[in-house]
N, CA, C, O and CB atoms as a CASP TS submission, in Angstrom:
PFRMAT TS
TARGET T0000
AUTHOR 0000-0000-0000
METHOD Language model
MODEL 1
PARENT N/A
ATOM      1  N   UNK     1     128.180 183.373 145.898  1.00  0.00           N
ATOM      2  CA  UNK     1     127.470 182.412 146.726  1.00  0.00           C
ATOM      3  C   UNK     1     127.652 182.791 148.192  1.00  0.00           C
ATOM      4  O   UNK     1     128.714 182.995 148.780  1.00  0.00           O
ATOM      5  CB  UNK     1     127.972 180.966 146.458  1.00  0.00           C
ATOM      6  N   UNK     2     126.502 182.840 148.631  1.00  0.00           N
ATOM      7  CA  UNK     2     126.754 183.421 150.340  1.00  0.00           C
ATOM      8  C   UNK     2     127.385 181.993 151.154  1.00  0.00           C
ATOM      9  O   UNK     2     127.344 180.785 150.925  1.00  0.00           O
ATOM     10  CB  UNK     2     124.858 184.014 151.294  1.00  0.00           C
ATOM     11  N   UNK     3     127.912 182.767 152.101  1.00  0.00           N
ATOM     12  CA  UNK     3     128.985 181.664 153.105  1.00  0.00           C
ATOM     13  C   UNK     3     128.067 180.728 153.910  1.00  0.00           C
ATOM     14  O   UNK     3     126.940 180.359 153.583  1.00  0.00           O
ATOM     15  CB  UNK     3     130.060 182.583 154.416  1.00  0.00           C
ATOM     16  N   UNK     4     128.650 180.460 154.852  1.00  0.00           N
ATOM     17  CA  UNK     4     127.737 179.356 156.090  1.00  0.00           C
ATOM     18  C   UNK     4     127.383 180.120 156.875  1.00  0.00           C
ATOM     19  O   UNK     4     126.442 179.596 157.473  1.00  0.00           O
ATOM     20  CB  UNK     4     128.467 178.155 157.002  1.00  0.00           C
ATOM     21  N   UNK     5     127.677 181.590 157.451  1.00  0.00           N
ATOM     22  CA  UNK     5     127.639 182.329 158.434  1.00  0.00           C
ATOM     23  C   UNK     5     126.557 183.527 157.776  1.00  0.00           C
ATOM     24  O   UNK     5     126.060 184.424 158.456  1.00  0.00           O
ATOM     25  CB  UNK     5     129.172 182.735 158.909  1.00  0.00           C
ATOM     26  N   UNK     6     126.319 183.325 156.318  1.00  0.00           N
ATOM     27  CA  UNK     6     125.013 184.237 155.941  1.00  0.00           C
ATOM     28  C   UNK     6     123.586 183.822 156.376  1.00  0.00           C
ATOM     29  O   UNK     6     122.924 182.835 156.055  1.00  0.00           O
ATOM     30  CB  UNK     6     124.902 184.334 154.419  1.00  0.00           C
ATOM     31  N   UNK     7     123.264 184.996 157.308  1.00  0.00           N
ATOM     32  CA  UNK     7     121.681 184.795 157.643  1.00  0.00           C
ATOM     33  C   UNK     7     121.021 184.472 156.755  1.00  0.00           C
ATOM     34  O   UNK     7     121.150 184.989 155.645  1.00  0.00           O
ATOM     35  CB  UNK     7     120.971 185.804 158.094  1.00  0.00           C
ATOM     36  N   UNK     8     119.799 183.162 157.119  1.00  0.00           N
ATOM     37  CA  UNK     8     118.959 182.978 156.116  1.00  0.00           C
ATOM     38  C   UNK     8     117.377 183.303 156.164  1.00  0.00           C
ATOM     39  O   UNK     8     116.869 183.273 157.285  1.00  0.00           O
ATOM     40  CB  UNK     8     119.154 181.750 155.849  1.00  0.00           C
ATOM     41  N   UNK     9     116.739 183.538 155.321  1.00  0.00           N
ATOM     42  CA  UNK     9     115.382 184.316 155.195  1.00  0.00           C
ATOM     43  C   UNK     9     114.540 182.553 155.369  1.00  0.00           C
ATOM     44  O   UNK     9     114.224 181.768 154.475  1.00  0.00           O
ATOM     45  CB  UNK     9     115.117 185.511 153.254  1.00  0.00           C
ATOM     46  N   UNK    10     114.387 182.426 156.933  1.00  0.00           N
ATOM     47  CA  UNK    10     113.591 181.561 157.341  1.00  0.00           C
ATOM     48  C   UNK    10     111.832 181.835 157.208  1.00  0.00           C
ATOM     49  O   UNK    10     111.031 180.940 157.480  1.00  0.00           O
ATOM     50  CB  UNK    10     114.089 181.401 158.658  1.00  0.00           C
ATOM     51  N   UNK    11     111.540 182.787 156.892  1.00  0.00           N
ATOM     52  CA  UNK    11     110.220 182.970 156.238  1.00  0.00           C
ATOM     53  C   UNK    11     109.878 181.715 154.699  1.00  0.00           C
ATOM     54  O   UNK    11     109.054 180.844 154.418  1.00  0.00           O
ATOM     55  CB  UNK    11     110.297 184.808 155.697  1.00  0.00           C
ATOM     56  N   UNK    12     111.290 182.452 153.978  1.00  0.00           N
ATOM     57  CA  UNK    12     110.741 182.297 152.777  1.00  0.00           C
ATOM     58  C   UNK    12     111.203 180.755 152.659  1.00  0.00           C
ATOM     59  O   UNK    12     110.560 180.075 151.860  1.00  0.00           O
ATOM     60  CB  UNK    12     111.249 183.404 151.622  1.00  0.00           C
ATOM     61  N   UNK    13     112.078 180.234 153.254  1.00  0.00           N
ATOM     62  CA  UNK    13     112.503 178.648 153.192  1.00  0.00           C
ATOM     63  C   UNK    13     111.135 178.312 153.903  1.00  0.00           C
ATOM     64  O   UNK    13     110.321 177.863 153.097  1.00  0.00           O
ATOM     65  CB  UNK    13     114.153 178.056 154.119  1.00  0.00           C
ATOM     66  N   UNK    14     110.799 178.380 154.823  1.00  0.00           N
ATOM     67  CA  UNK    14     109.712 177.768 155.428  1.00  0.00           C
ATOM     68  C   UNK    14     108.301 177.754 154.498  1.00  0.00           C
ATOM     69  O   UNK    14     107.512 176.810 154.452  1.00  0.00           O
ATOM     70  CB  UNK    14     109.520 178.514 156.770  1.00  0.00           C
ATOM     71  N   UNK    15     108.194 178.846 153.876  1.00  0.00           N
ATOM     72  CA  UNK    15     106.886 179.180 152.710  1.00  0.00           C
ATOM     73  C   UNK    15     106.823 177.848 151.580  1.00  0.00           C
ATOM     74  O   UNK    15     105.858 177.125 151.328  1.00  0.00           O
ATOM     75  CB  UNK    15     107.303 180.910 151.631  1.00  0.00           C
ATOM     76  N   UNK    16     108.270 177.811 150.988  1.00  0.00           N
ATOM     77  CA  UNK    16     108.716 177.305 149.869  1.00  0.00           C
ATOM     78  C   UNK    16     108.818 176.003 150.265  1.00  0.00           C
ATOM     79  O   UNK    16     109.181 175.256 149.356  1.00  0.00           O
ATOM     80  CB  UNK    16     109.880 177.892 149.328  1.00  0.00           C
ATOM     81  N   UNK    17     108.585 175.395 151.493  1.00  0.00           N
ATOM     82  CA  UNK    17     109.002 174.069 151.594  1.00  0.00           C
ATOM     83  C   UNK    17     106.999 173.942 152.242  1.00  0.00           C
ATOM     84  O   UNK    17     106.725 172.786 152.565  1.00  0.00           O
ATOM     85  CB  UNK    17     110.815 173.660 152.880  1.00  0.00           C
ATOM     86  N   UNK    18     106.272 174.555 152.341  1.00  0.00           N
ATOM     87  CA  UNK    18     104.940 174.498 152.566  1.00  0.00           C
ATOM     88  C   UNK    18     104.537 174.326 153.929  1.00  0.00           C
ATOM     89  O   UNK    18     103.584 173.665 154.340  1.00  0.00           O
ATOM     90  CB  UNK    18     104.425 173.555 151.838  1.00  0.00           C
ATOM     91  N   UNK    19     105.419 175.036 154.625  1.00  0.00           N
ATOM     92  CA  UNK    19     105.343 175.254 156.309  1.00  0.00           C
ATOM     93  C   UNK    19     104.313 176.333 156.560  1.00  0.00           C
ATOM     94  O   UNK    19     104.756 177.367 156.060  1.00  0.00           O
ATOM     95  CB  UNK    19     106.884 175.796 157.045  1.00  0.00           C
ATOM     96  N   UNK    20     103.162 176.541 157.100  1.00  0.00           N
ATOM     97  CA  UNK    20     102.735 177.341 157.344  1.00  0.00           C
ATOM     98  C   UNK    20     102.850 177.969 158.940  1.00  0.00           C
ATOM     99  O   UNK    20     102.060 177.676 159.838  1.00  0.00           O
ATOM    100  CB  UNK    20     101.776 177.042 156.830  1.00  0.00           C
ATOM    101  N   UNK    21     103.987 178.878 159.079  1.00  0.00           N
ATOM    102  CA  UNK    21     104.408 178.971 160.515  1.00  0.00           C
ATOM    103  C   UNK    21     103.973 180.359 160.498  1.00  0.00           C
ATOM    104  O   UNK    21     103.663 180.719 159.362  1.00  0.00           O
ATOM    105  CB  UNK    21     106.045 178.632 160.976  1.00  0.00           C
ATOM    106  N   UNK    22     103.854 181.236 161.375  1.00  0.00           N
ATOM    107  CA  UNK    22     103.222 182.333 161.744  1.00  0.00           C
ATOM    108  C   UNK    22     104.629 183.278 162.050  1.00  0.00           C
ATOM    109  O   UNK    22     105.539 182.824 162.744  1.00  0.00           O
ATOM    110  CB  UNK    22     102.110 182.031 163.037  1.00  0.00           C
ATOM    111  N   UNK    23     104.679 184.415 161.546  1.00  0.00           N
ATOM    112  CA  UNK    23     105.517 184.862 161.462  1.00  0.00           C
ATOM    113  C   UNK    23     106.801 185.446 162.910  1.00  0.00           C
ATOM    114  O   UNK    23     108.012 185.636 163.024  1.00  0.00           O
ATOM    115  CB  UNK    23     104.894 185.570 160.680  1.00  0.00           C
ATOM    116  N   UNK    24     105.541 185.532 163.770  1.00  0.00           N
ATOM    117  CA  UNK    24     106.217 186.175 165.130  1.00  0.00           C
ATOM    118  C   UNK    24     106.733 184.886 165.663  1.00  0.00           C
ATOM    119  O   UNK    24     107.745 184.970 166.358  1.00  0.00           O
ATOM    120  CB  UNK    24     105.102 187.038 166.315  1.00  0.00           C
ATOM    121  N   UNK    25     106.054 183.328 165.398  1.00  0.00           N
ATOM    122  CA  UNK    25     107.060 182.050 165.613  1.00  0.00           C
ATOM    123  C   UNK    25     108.566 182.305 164.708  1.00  0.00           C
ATOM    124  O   UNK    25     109.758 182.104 164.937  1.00  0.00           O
ATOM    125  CB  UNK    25     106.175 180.465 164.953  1.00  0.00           C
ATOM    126  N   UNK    26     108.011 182.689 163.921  1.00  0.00           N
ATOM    127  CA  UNK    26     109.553 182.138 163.302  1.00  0.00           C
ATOM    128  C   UNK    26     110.400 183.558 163.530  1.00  0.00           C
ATOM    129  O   UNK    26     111.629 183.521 163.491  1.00  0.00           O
ATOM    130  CB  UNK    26     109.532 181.568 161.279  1.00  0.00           C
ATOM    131  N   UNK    27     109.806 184.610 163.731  1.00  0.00           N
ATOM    132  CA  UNK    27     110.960 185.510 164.214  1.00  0.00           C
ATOM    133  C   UNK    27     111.714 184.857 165.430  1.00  0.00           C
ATOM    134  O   UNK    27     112.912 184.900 165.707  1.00  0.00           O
ATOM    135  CB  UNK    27     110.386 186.980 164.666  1.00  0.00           C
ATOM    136  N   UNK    28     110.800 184.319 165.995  1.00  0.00           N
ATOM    137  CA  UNK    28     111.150 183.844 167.863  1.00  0.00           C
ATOM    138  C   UNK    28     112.731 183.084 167.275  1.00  0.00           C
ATOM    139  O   UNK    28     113.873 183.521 167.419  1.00  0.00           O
ATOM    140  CB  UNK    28     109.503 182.145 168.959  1.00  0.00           C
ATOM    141  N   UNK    29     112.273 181.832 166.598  1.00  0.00           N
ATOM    142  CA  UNK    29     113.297 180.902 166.403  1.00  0.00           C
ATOM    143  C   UNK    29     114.576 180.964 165.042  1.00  0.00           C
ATOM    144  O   UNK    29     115.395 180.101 164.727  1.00  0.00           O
ATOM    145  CB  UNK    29     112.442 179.673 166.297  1.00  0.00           C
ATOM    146  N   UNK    30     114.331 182.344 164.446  1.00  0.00           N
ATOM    147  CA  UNK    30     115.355 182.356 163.583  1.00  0.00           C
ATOM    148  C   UNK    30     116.909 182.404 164.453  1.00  0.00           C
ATOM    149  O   UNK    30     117.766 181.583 164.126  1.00  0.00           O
ATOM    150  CB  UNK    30     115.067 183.637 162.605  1.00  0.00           C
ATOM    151  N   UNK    31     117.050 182.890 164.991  1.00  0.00           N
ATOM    152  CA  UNK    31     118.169 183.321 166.305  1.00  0.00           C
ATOM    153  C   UNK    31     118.934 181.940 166.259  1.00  0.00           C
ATOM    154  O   UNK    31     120.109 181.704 165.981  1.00  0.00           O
ATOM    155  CB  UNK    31     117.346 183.697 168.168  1.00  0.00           C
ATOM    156  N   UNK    32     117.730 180.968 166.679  1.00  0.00           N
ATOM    157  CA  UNK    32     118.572 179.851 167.090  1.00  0.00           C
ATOM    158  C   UNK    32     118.780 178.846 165.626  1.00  0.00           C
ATOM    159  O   UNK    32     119.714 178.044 165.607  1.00  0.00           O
ATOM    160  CB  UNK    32     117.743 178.993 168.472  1.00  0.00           C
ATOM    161  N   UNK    33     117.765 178.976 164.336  1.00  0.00           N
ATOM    162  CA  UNK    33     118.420 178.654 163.589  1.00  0.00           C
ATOM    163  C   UNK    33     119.434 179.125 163.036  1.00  0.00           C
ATOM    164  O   UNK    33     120.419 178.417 162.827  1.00  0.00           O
ATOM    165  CB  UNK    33     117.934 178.446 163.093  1.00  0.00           C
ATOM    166  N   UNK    34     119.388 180.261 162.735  1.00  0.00           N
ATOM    167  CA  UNK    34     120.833 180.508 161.875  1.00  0.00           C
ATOM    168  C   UNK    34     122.097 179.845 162.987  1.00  0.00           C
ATOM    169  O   UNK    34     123.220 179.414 162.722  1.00  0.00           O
ATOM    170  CB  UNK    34     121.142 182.577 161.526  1.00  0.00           C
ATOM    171  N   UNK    35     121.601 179.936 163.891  1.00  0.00           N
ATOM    172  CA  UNK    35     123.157 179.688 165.063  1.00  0.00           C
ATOM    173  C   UNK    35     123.319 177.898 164.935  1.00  0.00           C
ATOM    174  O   UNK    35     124.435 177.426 164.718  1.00  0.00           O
ATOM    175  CB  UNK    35     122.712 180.288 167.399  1.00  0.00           C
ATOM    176  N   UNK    36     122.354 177.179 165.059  1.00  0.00           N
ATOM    177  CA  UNK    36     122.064 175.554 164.262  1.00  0.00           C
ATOM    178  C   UNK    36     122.930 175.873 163.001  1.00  0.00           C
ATOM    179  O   UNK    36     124.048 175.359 163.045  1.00  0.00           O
ATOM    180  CB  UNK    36     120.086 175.074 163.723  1.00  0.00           C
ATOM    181  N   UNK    37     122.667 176.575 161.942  1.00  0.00           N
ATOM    182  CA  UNK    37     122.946 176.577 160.445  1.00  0.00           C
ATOM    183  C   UNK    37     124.637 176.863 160.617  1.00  0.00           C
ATOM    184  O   UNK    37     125.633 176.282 160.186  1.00  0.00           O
ATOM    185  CB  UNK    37     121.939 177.927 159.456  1.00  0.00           C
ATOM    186  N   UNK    38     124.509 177.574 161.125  1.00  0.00           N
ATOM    187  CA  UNK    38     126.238 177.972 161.029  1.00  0.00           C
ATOM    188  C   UNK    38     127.208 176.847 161.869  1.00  0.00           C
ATOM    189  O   UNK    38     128.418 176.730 161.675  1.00  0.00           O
ATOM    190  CB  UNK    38     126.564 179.708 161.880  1.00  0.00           C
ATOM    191  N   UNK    39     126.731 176.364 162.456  1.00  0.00           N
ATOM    192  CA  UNK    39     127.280 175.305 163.512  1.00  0.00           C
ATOM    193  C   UNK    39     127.375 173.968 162.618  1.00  0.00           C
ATOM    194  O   UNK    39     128.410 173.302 162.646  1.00  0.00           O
ATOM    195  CB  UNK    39     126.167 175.082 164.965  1.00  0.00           C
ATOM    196  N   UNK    40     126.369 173.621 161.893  1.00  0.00           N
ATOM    197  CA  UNK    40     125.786 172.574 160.844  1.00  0.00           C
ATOM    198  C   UNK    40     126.736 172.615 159.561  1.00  0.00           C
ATOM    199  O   UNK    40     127.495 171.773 159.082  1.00  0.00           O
ATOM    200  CB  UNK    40     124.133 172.973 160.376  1.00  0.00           C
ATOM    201  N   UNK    41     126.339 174.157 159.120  1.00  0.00           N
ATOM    202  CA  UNK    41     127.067 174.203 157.666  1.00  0.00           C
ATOM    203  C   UNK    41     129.061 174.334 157.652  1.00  0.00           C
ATOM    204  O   UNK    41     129.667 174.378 156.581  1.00  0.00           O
ATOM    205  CB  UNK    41     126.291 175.843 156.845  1.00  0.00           C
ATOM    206  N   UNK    42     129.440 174.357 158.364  1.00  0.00           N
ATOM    207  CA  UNK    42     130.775 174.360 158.216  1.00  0.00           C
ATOM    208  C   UNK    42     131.371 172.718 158.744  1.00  0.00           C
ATOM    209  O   UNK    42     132.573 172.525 158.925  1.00  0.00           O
ATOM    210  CB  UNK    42     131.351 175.711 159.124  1.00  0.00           C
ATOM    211  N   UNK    43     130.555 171.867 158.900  1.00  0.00           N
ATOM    212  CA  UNK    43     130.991 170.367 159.207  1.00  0.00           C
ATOM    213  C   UNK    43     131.472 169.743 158.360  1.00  0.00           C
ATOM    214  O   UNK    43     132.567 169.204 158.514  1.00  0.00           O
ATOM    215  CB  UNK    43     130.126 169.550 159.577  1.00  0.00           C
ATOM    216  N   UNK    44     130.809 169.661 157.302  1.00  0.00           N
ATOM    217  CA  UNK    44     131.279 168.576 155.774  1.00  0.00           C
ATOM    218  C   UNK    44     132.283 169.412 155.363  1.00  0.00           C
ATOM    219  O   UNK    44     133.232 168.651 155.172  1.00  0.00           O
ATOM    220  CB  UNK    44     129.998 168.290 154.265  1.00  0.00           C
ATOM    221  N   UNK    45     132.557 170.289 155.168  1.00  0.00           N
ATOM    222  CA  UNK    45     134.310 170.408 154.923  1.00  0.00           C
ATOM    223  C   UNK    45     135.395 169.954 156.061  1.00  0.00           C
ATOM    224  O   UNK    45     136.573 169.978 155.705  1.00  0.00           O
ATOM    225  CB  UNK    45     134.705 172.039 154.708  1.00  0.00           C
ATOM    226  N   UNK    46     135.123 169.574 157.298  1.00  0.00           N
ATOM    227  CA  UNK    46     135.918 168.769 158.196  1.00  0.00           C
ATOM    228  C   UNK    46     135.933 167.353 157.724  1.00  0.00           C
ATOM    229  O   UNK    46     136.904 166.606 157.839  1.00  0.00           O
ATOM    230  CB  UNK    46     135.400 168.850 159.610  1.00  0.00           C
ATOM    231  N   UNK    47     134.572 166.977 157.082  1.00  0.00           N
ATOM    232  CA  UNK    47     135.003 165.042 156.833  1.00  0.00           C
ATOM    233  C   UNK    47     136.369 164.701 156.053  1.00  0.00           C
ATOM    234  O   UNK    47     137.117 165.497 155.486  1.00  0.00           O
ATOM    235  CB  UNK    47     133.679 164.130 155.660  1.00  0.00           C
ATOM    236  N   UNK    48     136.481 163.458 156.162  1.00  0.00           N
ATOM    237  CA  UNK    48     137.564 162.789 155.337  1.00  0.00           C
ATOM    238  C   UNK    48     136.716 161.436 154.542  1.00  0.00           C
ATOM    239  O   UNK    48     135.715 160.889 155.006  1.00  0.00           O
ATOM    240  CB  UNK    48     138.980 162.232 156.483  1.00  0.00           C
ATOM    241  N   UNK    49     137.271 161.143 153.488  1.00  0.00           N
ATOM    242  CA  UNK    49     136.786 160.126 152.987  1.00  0.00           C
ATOM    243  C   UNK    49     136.606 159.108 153.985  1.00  0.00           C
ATOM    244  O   UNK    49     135.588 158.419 153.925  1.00  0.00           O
ATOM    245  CB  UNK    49     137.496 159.765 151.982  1.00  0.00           C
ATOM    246  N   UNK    50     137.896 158.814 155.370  1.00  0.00           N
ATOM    247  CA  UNK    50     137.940 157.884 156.505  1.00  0.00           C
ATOM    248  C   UNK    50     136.846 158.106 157.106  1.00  0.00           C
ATOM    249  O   UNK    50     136.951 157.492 158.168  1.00  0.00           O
ATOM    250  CB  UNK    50     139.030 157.974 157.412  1.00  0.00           C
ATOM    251  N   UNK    51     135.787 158.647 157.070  1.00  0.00           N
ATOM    252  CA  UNK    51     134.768 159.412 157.663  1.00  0.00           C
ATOM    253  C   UNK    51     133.724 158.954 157.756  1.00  0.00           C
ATOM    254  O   UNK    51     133.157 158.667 158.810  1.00  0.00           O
ATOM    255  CB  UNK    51     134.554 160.399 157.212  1.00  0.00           C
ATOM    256  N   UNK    52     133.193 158.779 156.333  1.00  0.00           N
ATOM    257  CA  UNK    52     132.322 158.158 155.450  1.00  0.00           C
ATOM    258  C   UNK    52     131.709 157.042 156.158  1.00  0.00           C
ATOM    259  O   UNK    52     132.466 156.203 156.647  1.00  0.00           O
ATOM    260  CB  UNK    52     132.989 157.736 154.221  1.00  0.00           C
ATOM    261  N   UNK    53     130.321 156.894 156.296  1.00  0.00           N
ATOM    262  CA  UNK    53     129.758 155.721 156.931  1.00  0.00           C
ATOM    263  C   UNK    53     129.668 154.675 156.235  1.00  0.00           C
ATOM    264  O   UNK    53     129.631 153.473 156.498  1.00  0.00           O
ATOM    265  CB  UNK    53     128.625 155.883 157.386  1.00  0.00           C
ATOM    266  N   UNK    54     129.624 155.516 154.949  1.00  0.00           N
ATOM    267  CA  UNK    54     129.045 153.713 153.808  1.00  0.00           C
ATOM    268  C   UNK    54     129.503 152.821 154.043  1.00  0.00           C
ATOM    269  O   UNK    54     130.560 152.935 154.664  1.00  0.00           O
ATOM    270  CB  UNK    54     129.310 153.396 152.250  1.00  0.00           C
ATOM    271  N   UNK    55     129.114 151.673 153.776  1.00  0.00           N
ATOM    272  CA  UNK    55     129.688 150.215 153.937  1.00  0.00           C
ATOM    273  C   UNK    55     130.672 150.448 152.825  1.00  0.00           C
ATOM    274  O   UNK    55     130.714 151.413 152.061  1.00  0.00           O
ATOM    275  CB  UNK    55     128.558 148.797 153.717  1.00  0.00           C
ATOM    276  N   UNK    56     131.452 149.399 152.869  1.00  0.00           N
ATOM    277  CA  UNK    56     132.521 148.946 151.592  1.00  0.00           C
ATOM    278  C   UNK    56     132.043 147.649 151.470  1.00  0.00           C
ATOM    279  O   UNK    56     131.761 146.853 152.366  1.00  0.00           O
ATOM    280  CB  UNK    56     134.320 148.957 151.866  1.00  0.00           C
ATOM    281  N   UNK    57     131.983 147.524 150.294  1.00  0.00           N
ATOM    282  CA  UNK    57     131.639 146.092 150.236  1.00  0.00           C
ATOM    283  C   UNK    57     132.615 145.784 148.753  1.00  0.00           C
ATOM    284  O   UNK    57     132.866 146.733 148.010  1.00  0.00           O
ATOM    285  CB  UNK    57     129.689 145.774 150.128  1.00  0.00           C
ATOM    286  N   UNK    58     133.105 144.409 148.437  1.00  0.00           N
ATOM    287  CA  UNK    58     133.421 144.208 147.460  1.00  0.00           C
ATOM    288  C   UNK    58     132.619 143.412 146.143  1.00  0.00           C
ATOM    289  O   UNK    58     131.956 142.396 146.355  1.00  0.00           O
ATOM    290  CB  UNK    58     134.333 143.825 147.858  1.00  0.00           C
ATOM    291  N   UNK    59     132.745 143.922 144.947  1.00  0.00           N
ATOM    292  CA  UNK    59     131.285 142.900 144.254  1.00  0.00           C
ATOM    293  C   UNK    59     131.666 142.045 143.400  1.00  0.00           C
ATOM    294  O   UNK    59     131.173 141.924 142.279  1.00  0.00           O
ATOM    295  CB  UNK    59     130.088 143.663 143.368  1.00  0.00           C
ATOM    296  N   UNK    60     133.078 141.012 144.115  1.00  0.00           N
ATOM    297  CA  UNK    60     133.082 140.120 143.847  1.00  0.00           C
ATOM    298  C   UNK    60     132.693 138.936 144.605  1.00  0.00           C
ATOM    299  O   UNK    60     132.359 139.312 145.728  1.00  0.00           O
ATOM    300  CB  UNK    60     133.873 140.194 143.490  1.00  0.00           C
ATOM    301  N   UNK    61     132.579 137.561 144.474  1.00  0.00           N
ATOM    302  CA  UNK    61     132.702 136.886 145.806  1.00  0.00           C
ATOM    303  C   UNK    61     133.705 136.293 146.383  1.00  0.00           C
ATOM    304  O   UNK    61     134.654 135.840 145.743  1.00  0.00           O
ATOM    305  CB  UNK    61     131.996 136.088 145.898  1.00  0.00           C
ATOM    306  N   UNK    62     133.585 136.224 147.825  1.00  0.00           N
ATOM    307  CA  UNK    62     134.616 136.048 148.577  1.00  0.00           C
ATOM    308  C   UNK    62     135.532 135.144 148.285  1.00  0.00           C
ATOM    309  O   UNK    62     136.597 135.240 148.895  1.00  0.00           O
ATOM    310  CB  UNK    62     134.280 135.860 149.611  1.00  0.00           C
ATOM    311  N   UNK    63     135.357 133.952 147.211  1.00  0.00           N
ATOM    312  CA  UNK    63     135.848 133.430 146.719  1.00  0.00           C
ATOM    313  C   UNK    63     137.056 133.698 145.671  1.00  0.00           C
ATOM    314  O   UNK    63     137.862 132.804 145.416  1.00  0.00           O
ATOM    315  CB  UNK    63     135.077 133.036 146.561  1.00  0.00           C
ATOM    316  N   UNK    64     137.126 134.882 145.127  1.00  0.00           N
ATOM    317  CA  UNK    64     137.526 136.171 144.610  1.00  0.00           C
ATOM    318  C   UNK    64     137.517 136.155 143.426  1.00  0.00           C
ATOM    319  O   UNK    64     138.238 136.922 142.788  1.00  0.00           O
ATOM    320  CB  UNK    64     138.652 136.633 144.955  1.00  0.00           C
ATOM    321  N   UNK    65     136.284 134.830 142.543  1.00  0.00           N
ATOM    322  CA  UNK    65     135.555 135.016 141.231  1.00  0.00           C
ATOM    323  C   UNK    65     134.683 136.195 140.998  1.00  0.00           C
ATOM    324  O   UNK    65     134.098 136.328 139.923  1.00  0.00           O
ATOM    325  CB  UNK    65     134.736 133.915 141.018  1.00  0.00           C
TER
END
């Protein structure tokens, strides 16, 4: 499995997701995605469960029936 720091073939993600971008655009901006991607993809192994936005909620009622 390639790492967070493996270049990605922004052609073919962009094709496959039904982007029709022109190729000399997306040469322009691969640079700054992969540098987004690598910056992006190594975050969620820093969270902690303390992290987590979800609400907590309990599903009893407060009453504690």
């Amino acid at each position: 499995m390639p790492d967070a720091t493996t270049p990605k073939d922004w052609k073919k993600i962009a094709q496959a997701s039904g982007y029709d971008i022109p190729e000399a655009q997306l040469e322009a901006i691969s640079p700054a995605l992969n540098t987004l991607h690598n910056a992006f993809a190594k975050l969620p192994a820093m969270l902690t469960a303390e992290d987590d936005p979800a609400p907590l909620f309990s599903p009893f009622a407060e009453d504690g029936r």
